[in-house]
py3Dmol code that shows the C-alpha trace and the ligand (Angstrom):
import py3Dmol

protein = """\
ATOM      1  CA  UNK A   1       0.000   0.000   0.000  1.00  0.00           C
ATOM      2  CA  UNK A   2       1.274   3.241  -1.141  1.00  0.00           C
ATOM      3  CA  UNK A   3       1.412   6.397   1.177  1.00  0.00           C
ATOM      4  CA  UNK A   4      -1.128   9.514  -0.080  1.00  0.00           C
ATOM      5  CA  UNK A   5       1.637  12.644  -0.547  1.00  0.00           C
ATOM      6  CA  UNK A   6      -0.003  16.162  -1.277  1.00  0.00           C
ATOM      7  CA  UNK A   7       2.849  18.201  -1.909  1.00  0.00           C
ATOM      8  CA  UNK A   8       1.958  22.126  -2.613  1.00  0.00           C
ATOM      9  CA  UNK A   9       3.670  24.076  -5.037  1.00  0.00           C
ATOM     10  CA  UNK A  10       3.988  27.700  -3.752  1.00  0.00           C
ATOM     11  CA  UNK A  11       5.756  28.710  -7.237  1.00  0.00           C
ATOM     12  CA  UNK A  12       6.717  32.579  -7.154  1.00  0.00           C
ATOM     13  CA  UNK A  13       4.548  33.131  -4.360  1.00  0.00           C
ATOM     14  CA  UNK A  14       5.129  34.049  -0.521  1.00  0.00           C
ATOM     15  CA  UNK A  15       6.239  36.825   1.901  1.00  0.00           C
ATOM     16  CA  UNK A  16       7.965  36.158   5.713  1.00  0.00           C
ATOM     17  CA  UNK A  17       3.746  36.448   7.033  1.00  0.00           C
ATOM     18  CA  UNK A  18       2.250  34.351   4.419  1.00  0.00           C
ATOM     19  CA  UNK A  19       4.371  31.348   4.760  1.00  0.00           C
ATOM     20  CA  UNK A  20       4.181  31.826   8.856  1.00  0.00           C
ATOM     21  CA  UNK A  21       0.147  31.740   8.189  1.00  0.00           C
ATOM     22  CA  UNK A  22      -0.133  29.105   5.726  1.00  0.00           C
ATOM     23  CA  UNK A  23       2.534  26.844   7.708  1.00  0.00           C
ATOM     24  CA  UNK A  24       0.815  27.542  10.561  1.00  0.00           C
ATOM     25  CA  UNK A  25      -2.460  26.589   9.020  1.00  0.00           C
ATOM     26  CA  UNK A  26      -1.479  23.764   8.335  1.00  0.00           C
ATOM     27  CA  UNK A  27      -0.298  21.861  11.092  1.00  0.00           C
ATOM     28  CA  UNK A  28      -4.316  20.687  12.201  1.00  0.00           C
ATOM     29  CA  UNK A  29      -4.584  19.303   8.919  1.00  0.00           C
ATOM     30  CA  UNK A  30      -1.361  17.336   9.006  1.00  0.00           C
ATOM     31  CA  UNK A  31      -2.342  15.880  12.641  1.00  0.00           C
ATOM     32  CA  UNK A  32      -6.039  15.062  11.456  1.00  0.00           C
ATOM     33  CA  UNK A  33      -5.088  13.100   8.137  1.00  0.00           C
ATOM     34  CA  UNK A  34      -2.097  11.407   9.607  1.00  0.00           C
ATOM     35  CA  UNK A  35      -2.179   8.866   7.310  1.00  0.00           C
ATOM     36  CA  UNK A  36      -1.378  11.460   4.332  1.00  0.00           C
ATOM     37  CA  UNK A  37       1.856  12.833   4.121  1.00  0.00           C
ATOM     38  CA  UNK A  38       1.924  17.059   4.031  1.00  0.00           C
ATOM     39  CA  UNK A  39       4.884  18.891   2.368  1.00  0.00           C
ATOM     40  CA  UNK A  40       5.390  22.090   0.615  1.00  0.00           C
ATOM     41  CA  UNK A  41       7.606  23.523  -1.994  1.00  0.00           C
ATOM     42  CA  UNK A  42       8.007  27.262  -1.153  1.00  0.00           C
ATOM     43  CA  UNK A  43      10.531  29.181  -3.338  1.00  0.00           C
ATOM     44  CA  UNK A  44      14.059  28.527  -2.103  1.00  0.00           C
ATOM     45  CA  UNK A  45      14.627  31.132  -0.263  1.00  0.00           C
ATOM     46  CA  UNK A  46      11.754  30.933   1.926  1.00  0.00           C
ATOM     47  CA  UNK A  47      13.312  27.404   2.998  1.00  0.00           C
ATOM     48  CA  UNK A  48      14.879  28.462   5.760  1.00  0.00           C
ATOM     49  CA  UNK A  49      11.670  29.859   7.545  1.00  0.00           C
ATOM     50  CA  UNK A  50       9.793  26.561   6.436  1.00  0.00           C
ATOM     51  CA  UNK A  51      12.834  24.315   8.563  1.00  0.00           C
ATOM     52  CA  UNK A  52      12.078  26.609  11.416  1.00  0.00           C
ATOM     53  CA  UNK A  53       8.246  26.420  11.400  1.00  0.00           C
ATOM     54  CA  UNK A  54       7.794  22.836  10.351  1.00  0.00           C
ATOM     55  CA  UNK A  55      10.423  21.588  13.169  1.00  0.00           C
ATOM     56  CA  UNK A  56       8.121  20.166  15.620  1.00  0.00           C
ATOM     57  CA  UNK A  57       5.621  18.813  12.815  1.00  0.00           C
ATOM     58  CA  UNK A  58       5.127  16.290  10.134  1.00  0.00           C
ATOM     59  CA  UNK A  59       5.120  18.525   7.304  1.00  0.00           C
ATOM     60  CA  UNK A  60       7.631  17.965   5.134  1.00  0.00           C
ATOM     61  CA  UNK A  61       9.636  20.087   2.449  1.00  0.00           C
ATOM     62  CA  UNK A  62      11.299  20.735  -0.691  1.00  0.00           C
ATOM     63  CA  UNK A  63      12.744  22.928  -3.336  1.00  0.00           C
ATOM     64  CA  UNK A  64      10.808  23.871  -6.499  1.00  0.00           C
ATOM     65  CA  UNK A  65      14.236  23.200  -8.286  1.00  0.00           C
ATOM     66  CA  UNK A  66      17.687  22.473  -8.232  1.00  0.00           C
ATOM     67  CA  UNK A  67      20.951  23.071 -10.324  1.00  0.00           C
ATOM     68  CA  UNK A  68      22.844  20.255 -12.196  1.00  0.00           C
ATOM     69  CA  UNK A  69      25.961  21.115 -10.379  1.00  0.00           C
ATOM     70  CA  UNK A  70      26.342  21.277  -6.756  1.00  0.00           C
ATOM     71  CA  UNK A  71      28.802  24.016  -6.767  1.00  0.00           C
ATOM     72  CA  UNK A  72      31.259  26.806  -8.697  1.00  0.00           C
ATOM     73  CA  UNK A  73      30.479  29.703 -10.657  1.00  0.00           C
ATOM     74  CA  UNK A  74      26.294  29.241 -11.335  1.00  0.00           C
ATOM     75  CA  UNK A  75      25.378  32.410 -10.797  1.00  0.00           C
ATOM     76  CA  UNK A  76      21.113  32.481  -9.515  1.00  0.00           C
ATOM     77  CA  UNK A  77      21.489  28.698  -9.229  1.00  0.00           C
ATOM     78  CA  UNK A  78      20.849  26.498  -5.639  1.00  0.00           C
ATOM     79  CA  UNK A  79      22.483  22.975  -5.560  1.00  0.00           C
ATOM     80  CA  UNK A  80      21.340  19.961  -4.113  1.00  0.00           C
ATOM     81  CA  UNK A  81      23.644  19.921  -1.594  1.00  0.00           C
ATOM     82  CA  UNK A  82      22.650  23.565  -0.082  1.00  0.00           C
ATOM     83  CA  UNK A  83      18.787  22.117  -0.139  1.00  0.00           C
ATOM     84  CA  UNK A  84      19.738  19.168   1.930  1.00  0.00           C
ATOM     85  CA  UNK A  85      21.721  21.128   4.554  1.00  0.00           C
ATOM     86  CA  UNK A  86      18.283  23.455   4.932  1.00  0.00           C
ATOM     87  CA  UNK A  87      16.513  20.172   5.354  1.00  0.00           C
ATOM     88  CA  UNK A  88      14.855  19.540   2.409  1.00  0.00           C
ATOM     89  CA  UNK A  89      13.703  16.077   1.714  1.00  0.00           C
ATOM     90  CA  UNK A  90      12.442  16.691  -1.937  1.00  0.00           C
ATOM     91  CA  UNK A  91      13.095  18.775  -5.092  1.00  0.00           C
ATOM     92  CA  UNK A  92      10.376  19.337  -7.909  1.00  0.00           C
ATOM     93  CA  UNK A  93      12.353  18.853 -11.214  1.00  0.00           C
ATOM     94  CA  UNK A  94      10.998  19.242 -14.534  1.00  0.00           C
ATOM     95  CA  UNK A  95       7.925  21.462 -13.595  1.00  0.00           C
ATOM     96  CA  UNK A  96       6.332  22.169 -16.666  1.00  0.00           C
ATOM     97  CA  UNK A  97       7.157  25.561 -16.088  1.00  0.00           C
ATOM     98  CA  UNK A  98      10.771  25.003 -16.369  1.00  0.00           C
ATOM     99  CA  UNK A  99      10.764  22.869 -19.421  1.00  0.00           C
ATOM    100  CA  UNK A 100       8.793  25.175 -21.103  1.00  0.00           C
ATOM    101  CA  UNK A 101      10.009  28.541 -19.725  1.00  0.00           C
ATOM    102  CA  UNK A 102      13.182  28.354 -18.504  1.00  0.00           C
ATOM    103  CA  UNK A 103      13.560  25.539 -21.930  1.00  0.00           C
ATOM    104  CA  UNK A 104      14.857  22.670 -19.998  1.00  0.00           C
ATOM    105  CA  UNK A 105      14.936  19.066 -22.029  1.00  0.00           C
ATOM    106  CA  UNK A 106      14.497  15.668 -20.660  1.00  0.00           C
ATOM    107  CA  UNK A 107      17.977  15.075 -20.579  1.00  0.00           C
ATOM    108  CA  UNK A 108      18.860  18.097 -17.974  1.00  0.00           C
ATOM    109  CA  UNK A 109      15.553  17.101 -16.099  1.00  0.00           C
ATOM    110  CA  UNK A 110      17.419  13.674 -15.716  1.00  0.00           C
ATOM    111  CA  UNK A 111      20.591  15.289 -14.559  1.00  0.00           C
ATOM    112  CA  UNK A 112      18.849  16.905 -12.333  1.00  0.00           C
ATOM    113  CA  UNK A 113      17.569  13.966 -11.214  1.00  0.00           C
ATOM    114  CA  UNK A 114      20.716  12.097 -10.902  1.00  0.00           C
ATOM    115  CA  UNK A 115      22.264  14.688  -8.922  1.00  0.00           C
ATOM    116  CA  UNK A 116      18.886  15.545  -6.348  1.00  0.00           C
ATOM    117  CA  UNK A 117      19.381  11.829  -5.848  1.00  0.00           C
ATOM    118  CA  UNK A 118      22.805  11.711  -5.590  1.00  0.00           C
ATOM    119  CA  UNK A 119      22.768  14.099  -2.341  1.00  0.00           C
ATOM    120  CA  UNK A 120      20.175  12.486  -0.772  1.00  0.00           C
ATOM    121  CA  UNK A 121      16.985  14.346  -1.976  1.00  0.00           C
ATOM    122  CA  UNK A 122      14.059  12.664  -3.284  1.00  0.00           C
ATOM    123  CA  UNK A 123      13.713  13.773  -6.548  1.00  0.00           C
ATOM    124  CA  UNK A 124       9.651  14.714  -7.972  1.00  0.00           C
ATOM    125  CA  UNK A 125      10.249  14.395 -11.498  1.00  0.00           C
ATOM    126  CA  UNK A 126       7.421  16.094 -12.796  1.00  0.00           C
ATOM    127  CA  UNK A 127       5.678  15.136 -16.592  1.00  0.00           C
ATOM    128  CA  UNK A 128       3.012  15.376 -18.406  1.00  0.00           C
ATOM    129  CA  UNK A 129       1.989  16.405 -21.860  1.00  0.00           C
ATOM    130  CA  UNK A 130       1.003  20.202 -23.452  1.00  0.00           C
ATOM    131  CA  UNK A 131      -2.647  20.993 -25.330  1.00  0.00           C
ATOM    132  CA  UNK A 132      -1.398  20.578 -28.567  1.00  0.00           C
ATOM    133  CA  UNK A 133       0.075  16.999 -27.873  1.00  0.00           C
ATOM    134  CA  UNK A 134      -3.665  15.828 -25.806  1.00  0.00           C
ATOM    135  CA  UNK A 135      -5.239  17.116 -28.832  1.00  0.00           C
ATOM    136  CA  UNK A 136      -3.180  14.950 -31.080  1.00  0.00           C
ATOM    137  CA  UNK A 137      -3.471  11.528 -28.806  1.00  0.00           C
ATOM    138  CA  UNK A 138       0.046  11.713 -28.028  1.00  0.00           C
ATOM    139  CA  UNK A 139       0.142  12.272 -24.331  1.00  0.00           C
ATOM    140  CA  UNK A 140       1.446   8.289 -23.671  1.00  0.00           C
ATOM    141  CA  UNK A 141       4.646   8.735 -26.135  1.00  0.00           C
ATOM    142  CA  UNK A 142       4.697  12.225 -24.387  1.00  0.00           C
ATOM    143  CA  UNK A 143       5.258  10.825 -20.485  1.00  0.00           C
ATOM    144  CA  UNK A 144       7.131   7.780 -21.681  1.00  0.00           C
ATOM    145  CA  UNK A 145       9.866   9.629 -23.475  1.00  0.00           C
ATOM    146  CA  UNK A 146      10.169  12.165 -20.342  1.00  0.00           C
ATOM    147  CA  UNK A 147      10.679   8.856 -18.114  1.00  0.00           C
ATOM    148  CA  UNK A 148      13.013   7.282 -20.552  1.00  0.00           C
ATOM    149  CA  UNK A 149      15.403  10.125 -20.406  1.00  0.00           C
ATOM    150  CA  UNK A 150      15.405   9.337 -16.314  1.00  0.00           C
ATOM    151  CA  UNK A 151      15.845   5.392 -16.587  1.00  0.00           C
ATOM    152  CA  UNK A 152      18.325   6.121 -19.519  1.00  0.00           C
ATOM    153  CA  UNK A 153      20.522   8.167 -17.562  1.00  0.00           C
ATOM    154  CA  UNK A 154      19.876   6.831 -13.797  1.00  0.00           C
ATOM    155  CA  UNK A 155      18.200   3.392 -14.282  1.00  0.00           C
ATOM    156  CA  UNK A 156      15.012   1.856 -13.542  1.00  0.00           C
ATOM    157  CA  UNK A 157      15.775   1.230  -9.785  1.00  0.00           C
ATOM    158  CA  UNK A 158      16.519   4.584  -8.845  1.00  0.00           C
ATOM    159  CA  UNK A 159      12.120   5.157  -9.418  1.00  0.00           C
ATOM    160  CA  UNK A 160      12.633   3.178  -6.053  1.00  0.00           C
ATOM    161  CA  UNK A 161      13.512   6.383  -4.057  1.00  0.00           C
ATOM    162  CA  UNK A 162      11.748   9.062  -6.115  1.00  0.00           C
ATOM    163  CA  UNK A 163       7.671  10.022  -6.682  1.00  0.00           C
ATOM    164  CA  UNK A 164       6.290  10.901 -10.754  1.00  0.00           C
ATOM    165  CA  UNK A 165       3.908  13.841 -10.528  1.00  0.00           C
ATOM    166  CA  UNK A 166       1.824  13.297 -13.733  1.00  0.00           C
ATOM    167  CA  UNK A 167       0.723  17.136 -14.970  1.00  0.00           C
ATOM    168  CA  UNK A 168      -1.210  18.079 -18.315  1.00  0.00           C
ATOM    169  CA  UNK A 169      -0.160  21.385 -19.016  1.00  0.00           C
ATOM    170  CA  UNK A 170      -3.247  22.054 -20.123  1.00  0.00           C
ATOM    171  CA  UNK A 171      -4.854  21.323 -16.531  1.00  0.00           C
ATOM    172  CA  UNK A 172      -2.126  23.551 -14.949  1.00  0.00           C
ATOM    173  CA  UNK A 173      -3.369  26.982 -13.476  1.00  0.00           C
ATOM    174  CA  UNK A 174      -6.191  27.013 -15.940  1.00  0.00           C
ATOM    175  CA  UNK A 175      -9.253  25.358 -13.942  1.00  0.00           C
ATOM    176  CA  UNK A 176      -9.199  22.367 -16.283  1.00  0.00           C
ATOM    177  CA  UNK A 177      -8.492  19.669 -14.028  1.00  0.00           C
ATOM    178  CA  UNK A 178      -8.150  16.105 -16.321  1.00  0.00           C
ATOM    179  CA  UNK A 179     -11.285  14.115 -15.070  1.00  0.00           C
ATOM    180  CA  UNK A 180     -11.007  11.168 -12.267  1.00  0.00           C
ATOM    181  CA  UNK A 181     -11.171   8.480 -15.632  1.00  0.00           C
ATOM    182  CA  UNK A 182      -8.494  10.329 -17.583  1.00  0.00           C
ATOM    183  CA  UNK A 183      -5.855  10.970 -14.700  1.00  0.00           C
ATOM    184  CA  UNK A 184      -6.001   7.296 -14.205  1.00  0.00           C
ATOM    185  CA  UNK A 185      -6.251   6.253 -17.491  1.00  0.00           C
ATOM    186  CA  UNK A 186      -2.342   7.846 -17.775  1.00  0.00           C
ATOM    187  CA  UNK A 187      -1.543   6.788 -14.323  1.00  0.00           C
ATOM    188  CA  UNK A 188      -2.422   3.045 -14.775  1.00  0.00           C
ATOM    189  CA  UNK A 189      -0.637   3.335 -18.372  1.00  0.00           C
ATOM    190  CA  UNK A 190       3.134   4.544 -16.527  1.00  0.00           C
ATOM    191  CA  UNK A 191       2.673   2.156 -14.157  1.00  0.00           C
ATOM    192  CA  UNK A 192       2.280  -0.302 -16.237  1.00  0.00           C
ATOM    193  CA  UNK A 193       5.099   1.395 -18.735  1.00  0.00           C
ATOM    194  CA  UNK A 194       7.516   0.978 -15.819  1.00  0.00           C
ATOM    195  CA  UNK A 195       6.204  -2.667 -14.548  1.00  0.00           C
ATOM    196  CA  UNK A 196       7.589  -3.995 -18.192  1.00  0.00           C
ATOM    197  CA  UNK A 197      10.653  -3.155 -16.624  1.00  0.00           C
ATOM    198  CA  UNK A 198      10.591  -3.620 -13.126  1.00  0.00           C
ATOM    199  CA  UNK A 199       7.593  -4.856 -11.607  1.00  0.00           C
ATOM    200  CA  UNK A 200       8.413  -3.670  -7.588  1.00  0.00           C
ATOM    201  CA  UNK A 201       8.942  -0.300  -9.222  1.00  0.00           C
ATOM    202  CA  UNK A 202       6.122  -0.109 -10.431  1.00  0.00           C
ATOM    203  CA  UNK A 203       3.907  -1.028  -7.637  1.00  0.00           C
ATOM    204  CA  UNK A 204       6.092   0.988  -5.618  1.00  0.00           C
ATOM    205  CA  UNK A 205       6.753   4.543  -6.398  1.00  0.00           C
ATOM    206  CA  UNK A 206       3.782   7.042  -5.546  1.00  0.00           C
ATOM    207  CA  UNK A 207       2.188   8.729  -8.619  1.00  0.00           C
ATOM    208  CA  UNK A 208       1.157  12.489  -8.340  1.00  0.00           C
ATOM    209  CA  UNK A 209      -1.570  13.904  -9.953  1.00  0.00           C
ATOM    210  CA  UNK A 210      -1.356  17.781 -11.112  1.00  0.00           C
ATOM    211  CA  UNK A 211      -2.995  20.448 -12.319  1.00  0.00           C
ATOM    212  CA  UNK A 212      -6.170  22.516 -10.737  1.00  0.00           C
ATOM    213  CA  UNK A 213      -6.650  19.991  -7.921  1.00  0.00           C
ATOM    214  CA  UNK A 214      -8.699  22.080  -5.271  1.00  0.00           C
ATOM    215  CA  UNK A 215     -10.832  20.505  -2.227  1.00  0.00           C
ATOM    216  CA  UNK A 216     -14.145  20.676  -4.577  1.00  0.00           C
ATOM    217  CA  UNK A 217     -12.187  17.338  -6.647  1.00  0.00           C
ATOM    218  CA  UNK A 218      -9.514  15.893  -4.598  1.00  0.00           C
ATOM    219  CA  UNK A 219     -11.069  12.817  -2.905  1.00  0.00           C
ATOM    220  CA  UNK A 220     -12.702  11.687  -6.406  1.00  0.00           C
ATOM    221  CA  UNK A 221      -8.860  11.857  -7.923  1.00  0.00           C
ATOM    222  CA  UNK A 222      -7.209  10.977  -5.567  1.00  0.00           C
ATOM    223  CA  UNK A 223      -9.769   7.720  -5.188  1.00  0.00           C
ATOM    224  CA  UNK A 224      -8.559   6.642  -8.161  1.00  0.00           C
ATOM    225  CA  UNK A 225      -6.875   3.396  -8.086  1.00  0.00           C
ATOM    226  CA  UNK A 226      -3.409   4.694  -9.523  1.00  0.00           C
ATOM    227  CA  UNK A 227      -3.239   8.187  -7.919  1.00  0.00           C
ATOM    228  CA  UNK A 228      -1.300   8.542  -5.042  1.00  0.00           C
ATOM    229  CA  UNK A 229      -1.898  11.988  -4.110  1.00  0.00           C
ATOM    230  CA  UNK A 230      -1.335  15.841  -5.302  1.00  0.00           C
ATOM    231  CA  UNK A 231       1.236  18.141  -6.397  1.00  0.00           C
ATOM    232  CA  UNK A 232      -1.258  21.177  -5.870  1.00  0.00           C
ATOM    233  CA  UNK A 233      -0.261  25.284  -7.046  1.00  0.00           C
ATOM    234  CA  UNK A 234      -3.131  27.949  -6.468  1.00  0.00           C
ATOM    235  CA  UNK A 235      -5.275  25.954  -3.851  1.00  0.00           C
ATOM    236  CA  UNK A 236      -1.892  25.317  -1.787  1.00  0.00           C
ATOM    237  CA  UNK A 237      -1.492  28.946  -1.004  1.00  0.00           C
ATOM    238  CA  UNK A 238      -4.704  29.041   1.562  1.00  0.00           C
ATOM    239  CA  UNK A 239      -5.023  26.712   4.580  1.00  0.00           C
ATOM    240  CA  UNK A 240      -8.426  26.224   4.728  1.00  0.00           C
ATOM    241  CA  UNK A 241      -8.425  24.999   1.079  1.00  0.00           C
ATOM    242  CA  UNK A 242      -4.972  22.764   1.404  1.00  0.00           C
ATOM    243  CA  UNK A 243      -6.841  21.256   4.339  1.00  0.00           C
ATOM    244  CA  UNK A 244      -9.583  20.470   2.192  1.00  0.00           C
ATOM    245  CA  UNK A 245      -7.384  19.257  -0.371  1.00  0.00           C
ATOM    246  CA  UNK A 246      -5.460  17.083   2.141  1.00  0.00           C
ATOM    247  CA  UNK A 247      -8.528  15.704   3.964  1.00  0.00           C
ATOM    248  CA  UNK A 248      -9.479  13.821   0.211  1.00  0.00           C
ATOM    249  CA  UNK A 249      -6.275  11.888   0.583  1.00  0.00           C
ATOM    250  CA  UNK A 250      -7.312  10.466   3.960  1.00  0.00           C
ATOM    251  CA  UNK A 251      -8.794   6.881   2.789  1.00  0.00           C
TER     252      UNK A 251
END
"""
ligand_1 = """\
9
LIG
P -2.275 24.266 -10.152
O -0.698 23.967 -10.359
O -2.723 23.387 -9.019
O -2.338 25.729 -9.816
O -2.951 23.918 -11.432
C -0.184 22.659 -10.258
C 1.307 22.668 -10.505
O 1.778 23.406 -11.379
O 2.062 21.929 -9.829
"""
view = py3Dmol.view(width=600, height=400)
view.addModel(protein, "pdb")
view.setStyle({"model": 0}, {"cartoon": {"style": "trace"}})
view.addModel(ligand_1, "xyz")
view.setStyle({"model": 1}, {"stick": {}})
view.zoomTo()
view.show()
């Protein structure tokens, strides 16, 4: 049996007050659904606020993001080693947001992968396919080729100590949340995509879903057979929703 994780993504978004309110907020809703694990992703360098408040709780934390080298001249760039000294048990990599933004490819994803894993973070490697590419039918070749790059560069065991957070882009920020059937349609198909190789893989690593979860949907996704939990943007930033959000993890 797999662990529920709902993870919130903060992205650009937080001030010294807001992160002592939302943290804050959240602890009730860690205690009540203690069978779901709570973390958040603020932006790095709210981190070291987040190690302070979360000390005496179960919330856990991680970076949005971190460099393919863990040191030298990087300039704007935080290494995996600095987010494991602040505490950080996970890093986000490959946010749709940076592949498409910031124009990172599946093969520095999977560096970053390699080297989040290397110094002892648990990497989130984050997929999932654009509009364009639903429209055309091509979101399995989309997810499979973003996993590839990570089992070509790192192998299929090293899924063992990492989660998938399975994103449309389309469902991203824009209300459009993928329905219950579809989210597990492409859950169930990358589980199965990584049980040709390795069937305790498979049946182990957690599988995210992402992209306009909010409280109104979260139990009926994350119900779904193959969904493991949340990586959750807007509705992370309030308490009372988060809780919500949380609470439809708790079988
Ligand atoms: P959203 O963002 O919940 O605001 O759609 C999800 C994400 O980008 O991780």
């Amino acid at each position: 049996m797999r662990q529920a994780l709902v993870m919130g993504n903060w992205k650009l978004n937080a001030t010294k007050a807001s992160v002592e309110a939302l943290i804050n907020g959240l602890v009730d809703a860690a205690k009540d659904n203690a069978t779901v694990e709570v973390a958040v992703c603020p932006p790095a360098v709210f981190i070291p606020q987040v190690e302070a408040l979360t000390a005496d709780t179960a919330i856990t934390y991680g970076a949005q993001d971190c460099d393919v080298n863990t040191s030298g001249a990087f300039t704007g760039e935080n290494s995996a080693v600095m987010l494991k000294e602040f505490g950080c048990k996970y890093t986000l990599v490959g946010h749709s947001e940076r592949r498409v933004i910031h124009g990172e490819s599946s093969e520095v994803v999977a560096d970053k992968f390699a080297v989040a894993q290397e110094n002892g973070l648990v990497p989130v490697l984050c997929i999932g396919e654009t509009l364009e590419q639903f429209e055309a039918g091509e979101t399995k070749a989309v997810v499979e080729a973003q996993l590839q790059a990570v089992v070509t560069k790192s192998g299929i065991t090293s899924l063992n100590n990492a989660v998938i957070a399975y994103e449309p882009v389309w469902a991203i920020g824009t209300g459009k949340t993928a329905t219950p059937e579809i989210a597990q349609e492409i859950h169930a198909h990358i589980r199965s995509w990584l049980a040709e190789q390795d069937a305790a893989v498979a049946n182990k690593v957690q599988i995210l879903y992402g992209g306009s979860v909010k409280g109104a949907n979260s139990a009926e996704l994350f119900g779904q057979a193959d969904i493991d939990g949340g990586l959750v943007g807007g509705a992370s930033l309030d308490a009372v929703e988060f809780s919500k959000v949380i609470a439809g993890a708790s079988a």
